[in-house]
Structure formats: structure tokens, C-alpha cells
N, C-alpha and C positions, 0 to 999 in steps of 0.2 A: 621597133618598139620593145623588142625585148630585150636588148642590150641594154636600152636606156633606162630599164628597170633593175637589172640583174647593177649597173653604176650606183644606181642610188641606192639599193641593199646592200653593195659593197661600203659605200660610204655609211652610210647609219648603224653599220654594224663597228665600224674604226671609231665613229664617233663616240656609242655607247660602251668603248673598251676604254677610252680616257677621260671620259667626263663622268659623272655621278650627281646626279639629281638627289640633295636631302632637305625637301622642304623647300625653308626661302632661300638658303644656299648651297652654291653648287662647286664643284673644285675640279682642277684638272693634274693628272697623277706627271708629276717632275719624272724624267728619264735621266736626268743629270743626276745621281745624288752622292755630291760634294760635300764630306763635310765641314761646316763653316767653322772658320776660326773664334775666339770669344775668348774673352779676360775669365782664367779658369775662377776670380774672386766673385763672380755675379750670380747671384740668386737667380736659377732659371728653372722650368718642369718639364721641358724640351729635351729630348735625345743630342741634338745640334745637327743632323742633317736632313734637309726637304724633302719629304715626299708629296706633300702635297701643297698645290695654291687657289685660294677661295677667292669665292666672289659671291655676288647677290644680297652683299649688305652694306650701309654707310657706319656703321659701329660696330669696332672687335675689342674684347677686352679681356684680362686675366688676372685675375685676384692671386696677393701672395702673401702668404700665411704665415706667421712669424713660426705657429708651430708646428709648419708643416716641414721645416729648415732644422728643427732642432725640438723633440719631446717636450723637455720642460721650460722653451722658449714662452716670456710671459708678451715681448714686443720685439719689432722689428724698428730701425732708425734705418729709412732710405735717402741715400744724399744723390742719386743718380738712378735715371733710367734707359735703358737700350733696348730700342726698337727695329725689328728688320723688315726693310723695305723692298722687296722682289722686282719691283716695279716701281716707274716713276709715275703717280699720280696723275688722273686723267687734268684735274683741275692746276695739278701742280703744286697745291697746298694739302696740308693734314694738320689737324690739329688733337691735342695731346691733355688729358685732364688728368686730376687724379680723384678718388672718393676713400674715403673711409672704409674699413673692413670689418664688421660685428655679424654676431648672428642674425642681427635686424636683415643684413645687405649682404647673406651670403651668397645669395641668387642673382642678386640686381643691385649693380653699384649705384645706381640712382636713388635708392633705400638708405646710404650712407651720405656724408656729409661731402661738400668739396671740397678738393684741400690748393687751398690755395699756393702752396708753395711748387705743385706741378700743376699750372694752365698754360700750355703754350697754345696760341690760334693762330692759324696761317702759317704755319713752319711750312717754308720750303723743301721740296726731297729732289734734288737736284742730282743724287748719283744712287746706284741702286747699290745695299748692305746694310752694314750697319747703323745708326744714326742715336745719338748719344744727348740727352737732356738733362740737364742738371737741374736740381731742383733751387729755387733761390732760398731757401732755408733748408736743413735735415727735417723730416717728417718722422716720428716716433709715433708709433701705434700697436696695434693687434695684426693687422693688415693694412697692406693697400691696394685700390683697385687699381690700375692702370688701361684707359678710356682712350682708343684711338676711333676717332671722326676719319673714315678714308673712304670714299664713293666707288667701292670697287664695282667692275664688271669685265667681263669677257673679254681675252681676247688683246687686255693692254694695261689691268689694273687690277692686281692680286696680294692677296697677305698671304705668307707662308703658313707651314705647320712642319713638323719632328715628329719623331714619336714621342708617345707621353699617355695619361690617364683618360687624359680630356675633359678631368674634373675641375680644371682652373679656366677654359679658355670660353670664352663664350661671345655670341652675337647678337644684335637686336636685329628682331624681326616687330613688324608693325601688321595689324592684323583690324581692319579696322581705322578704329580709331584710338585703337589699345597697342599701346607700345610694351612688349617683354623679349629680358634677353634670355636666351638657351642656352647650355651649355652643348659641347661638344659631347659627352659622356650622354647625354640625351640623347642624339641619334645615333648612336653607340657606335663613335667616330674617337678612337684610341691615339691621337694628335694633341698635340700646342700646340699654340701659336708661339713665335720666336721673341719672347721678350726677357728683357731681363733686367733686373735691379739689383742698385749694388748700397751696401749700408752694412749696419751690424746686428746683429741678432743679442739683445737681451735676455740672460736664462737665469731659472733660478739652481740650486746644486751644485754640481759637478760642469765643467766648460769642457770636458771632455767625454761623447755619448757614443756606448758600440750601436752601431749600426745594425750589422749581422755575422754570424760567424759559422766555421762547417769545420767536424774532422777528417783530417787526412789521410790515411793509414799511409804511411811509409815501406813498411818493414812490417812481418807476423806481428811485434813487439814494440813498433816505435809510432807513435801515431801521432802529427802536427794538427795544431789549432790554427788555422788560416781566419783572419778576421779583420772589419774593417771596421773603424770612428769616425767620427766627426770629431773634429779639436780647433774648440774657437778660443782656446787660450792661447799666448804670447809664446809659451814651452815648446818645443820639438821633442815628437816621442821619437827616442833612440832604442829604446828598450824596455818593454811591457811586459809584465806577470798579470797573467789571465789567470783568476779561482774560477774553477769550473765545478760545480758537484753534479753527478751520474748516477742516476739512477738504473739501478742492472735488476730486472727481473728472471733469475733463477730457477728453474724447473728441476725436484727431483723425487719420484715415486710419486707421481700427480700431485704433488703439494708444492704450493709457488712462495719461494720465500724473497723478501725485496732485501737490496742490499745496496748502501750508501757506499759511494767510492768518492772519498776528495782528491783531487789530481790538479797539483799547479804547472800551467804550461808556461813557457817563455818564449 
């Protein structure tokens, strides 16, 4: 008898090192982590490789934000969506919607409108990867939601996740007879889900935005500007002058004097 107890504390203990109970859904931690291939042109919030695959819900989805892609982005135009499938569906079907994105439906794409240009019902998922849907028109909006219907559970039928915020990916839970979706950032679960949309992002200004930047010291005397953009203009940057202005606070005889330094790096 006490063998056969000392097996099952072994086991429940292997269990609770790769499964994770959060609520109505639960994920199991990928030991493979591959990472996947992807058209570098798609709008995604994902890292690109799995660590984790969920289950415990019929709806996952992830809202994408024109100006979360670019500051002074006013819309996004998506003409394609890309979905990845870990598993082939217990039913062997998924289906695919799309909703509108505003402040109304930042929470819940059910808040926004449908868009009819992405409904696919009953798509087949026939190989496990990628799976790519095109929209029958371009959609131009603020955002868009992207609504997948997949009946996961345990064990034979999962949606991935990456790293990421967690502040785009979320699921419905039904509680009741009250249906709301959650986001990932809610059970303070720092993942995406693997989707992505490809289209073009409308801005207003400049088509070219720094990102971020850091200095480098070289040399006692020589210090590099290391920096990165976004450039959704047509131009290839070969050659950039960065204006930087520095502000140097000075200490001398306890009196602090501020002093402006303009320095252009290339």
C-alpha cells in the first residue's frame, strides 16, 4: 500500500510541473521550443516561439491595433489573416470571424460590429502550422478583432502562445449564463496567441518612427548611437543623421549648473 501511494505522489507531482490551472483555462508547458518560421511582413504581438498550449475554451481571440504597429497610425487595411494550429481539431473543423476594434470593443469583440469580409465556418485544419485566410475584400479600420471558434481540450486539441504582453490575446469563458472574454494579462499570463495579419498600416506625419535608441561608448571620446525604426515608406534607409540634444547636469562648489549639448550622430 505504500508503494502505491508513494506512484501516485510521484505522478501528481510530474503532473502539477506541466499543467497549470488559470480559471476556465489550463495550458500545458511545450518542451520543444522551435522557433517557427513567418512572413517577417505580418503584423503579430507574439515572440514566434511556443511555450505554451491551452485549452478549456471554444473561443480565442486577439485584437490588432493599427496604433499599436506604428504611434501616429490613424487605421490599419487587412487583406489576410494567419492562424496557428498546434493540433488538428477534435471536430476537425474551426471557424474564423472577424469584429470591429473601438473603445466600445476593447475588451470584447462581441461589442464591435462583424465584418463580414473575414467569416470563414467550418474550415478544415487538416495539417498542423500555419493556416492562412484571406479576406474576400481589404478591411480598413482602427482595429481588428480576429475570433477563432476551436473546442480545445486536453490531451489532443490546443492553441499555442509566444511570448508577448498578453494584453491582446484573450478567451471566452461562460459563467453562468453570462458569457465574457478575459484577457491573458488578466491572469497575469505574459503570452500570445500565434496570429497574425498582414495589410498596411495608415499614419499620419512622418512613415518613418524611432522605435528606440541607446548610447554606446566606444572609445574614452567616441560614443555611437545604436537605434532602431519602423519605415513603412517605399525609401531604404542607407544612411541616417540622428539630432540628439543632451542634457549634462554639472556640479561645481555645490552649485548645479545645466548645460545643453547638441551632437549629430550618423
Amino acid at each position: 500500500m505504500k508503494t502505491i501511494g508513494y506512484h501516485k505522489l510521484v505522478l501528481l507531482t510530474l503532473v502539477s510541473l506541466i499543467c497549470f490551472s488559470l480559471g476556465a483555462i489550463n495550458r500545458v508547458i511545450t518542451e520543444d521550443r522551435v522557433p517557427l518560421s513567418r512572413d517577417y511582413e505580418m503584423h503579430h504581438y507574439d515572440e514566434g516561439t511556443v511555450l505554451s498550449n491551452w485549452y478549456g475554451s471554444n473561443t480565442w481571440a486577439v485584437k490588432f491595433v493599427a496604433s499599436d504597429f506604428m504611434v501616429t497610425a490613424t487605421s490599419i487595411t487587412v487583406e489576410k489573416v494567419s492562424v496557428y494550429f498546434p493540433t488538428l481539431p477534435t471536430s476537425g473543423v474551426v471557424s474564423i470571424k472577424g469584429y470591429t476594434y473601438s473603445d466600445d470593443s476593447a475588451i470584447d469583440p462581441q461589442e464591435g460590429e462583424q465584418v463580414p469580409e473575414l467569416n470563414v465556418v467550418d474550415y478544415s485544419v487538416t495539417s498542423i502550422g500555419w493556416h492562412e485566410f484571406e479576406l474576400t475584400s481589404s478591411f480598413t479600420g482602427e482595429g481588428l478583432w480576429v475570433v477563432v471558434d476551436n473546442a480545445t481540450n486536453y490531451g489532443s486539441n490546443y492553441m499555442s502562445s509566444a511570448l508577448g504582453s498578453g494584453e491582446h490575446s484573450f478567451y471566452k469563458i461562460i459563467t453562468g449564463t453570462e458569457a465574457h472574454f478575459v484577457s491573458f494579462s488578466d491572469i497575469e499570463v505574459t503570452q500570445e496567441l500565434l496570429y497574425s495579419i498582414d495589410g498596411l498600416v495608415t499614419f499620419e506625419n512622418s512613415s518613418i518612427e524611432l522605435v528606440d535608441g541607446s548610447l554606446v561608448q566606444e572609445s574614452e571620446s567616441i560614443w555611437n548611437f545604436n537605434y532602431n525604426t519602423r519605415n513603412y515608406s517605399n525609401v531604404t534607409i542607407n544612411d541616417a543623421v540622428i539630432e540628439l540634444t543632451i542634457s549634462l547636469l554639472l556640479y561645481f562648489q555645490n552649485k548645479t549648473i545645466l548645460m545643453i549639448q547638441l551632437i549629430l550622430f550618423k
